[in-house]
N, C-alpha and C positions, 0 to 999 in steps of 0.2 A: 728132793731127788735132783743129784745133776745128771749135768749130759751125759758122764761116760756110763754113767747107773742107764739111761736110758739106749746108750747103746750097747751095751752089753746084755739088757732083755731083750732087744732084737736081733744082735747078732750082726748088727751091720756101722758103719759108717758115717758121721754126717760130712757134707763137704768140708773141706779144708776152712773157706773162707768163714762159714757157718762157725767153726772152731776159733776161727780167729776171733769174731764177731764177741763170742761168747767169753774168750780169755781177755778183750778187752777191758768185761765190764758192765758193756751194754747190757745185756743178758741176765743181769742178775734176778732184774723179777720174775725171769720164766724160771729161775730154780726156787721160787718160794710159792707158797698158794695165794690166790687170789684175794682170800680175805687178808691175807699178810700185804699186799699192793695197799690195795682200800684203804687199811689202818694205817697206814704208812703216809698215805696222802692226807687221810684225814688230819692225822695228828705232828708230822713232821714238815716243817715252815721250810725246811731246809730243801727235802725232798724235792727234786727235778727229775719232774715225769718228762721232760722233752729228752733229758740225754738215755734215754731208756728206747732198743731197737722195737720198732716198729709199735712204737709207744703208741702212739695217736692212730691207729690202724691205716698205717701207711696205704694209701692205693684202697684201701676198702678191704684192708688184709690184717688178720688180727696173728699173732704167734700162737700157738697151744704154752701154757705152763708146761711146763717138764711132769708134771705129773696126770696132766689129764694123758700125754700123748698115748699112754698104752690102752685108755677107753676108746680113745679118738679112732686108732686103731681097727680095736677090735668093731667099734659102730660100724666105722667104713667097710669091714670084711661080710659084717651081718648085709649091710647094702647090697655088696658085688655078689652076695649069695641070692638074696631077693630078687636081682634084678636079674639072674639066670633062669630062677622059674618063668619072670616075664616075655624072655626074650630065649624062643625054643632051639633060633641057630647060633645059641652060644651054647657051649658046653661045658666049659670051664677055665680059668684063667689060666693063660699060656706060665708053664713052668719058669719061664727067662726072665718072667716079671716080678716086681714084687714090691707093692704101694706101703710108704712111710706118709702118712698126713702127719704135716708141721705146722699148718693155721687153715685157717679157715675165714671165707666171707661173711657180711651181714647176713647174705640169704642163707648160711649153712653150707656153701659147696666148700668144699674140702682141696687143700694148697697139698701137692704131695710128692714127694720125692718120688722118683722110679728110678729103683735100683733096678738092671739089666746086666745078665751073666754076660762077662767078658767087659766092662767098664768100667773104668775106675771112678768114678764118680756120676751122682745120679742127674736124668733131666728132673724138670718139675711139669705135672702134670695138676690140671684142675677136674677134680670128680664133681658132678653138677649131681644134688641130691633128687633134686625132680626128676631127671631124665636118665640119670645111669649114664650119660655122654660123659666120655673121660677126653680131654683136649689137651693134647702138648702146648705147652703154655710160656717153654724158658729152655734151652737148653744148657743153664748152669745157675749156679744160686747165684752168680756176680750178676748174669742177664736178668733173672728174674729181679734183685733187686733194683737193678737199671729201669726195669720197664715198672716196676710199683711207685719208683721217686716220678717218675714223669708221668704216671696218671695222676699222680699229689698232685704235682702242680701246677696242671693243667686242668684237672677236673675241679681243686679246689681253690684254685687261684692264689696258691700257696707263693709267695717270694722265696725264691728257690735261693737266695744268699740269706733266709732265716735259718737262725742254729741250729734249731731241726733236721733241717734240710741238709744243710752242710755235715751235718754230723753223721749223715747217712751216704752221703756222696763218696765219704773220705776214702769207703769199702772198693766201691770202683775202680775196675782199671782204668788205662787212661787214656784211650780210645774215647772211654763213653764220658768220662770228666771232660775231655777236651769237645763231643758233641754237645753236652749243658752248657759248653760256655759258649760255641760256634752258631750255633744254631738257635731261632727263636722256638722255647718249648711248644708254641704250636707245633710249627714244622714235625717235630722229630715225634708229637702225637699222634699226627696223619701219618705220620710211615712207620708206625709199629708193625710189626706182622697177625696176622690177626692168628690167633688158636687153630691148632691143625688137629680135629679129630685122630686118636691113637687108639690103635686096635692091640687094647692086650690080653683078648683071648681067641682060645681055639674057638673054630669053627666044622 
């Protein structure tokens, strides 16, 4: 499955840059299955899992393949359904929204586009599977990936001029390239903003 197979089941859009990301190249393991990765690694010497996006689960952030994303989906809808029985002053999700999960954490919280009637491109919000708390997390897939390279490599003491790194930079506008190179990545770790709870249902 590729992307436009995947956007053409939902009916929606991915960002541009996401597009680009994906015409480069990077991308090609999320259009094949997992066991197709595996074998690839196991058996091809050649194979460079670094130049591969968000290969090493950048930031604690894995990609969906292309083909889980419509289970991915659908698990996360069975959730926001579950968590209305729990929670009696919701009543249903507000019409204007309408959640894409594109990866997911170690814990299982779910990376998700919010598409919102009247804009052209979506935030990214993080569904937390324990609590049903959904947190505006990015408001573009460039920020979001800005803020995943800098918990890299900060959280993991990554050298942020390894090929890894740079090869995920390149996406960046250049604003935030010119903060990677200005500023010590602690710095710009302490002044992230932190997750803004987002209400997207009626009440």
């Amino acid at each position: 499955m590729d992307l436009r197979d995947v956007e053409m089941s939902f009916g929606i859009q991915f960002p541009k840059l996401f597009h680009a990301t994906n015409n480069s190249g990077m991308m090609d393991h999320l259009s094949r299955s997992r066991e197709w990765v595996k074998d690839k690694i196991a058996n091809d010497m050649n194979y460079v899992w670094l130049g591969d996006f968000f290969g090493e689960w950048m930031g604690n952030c894995c990609l969906f393949a292309f083909e889980n994303l419509p289970s991915a989906c659908d698990e996360l809808y069975e959730c926001l359904k579950f968590d209305l029985n729990i929670y009696p002053e919701r009543q249903s999700i507000n019409s204007l929204y309408r959640l894409i999960p594109f990866a997911h954490k170690i814990s299982g919280d779910k990376y998700c586009f919010l598409y919102e009637d009247g804009e052209k491109e979506p935030k990214i919000v993080v569904y937390g599977h324990d609590t049903g708390d959904i947190d505006l997390w990015a408001n573009s897939f460039e920020e979001f990936l800005y803020f995943q390279i800098v918990e890299e490599v900060a959280d993991k003491n990554r050298e942020i001029h390894s090929d890894y790194i740079m090869a995920h930079i390149q996406w960046l506008n250049d604003a935030h390239k010119r903060l990677l190179t200005e500023m010590p990545i602690k710095d710009i770790w302490e002044q992230l903003p932190e997750p803004q709870e987002f209400n997207i249902w009626t009440c």
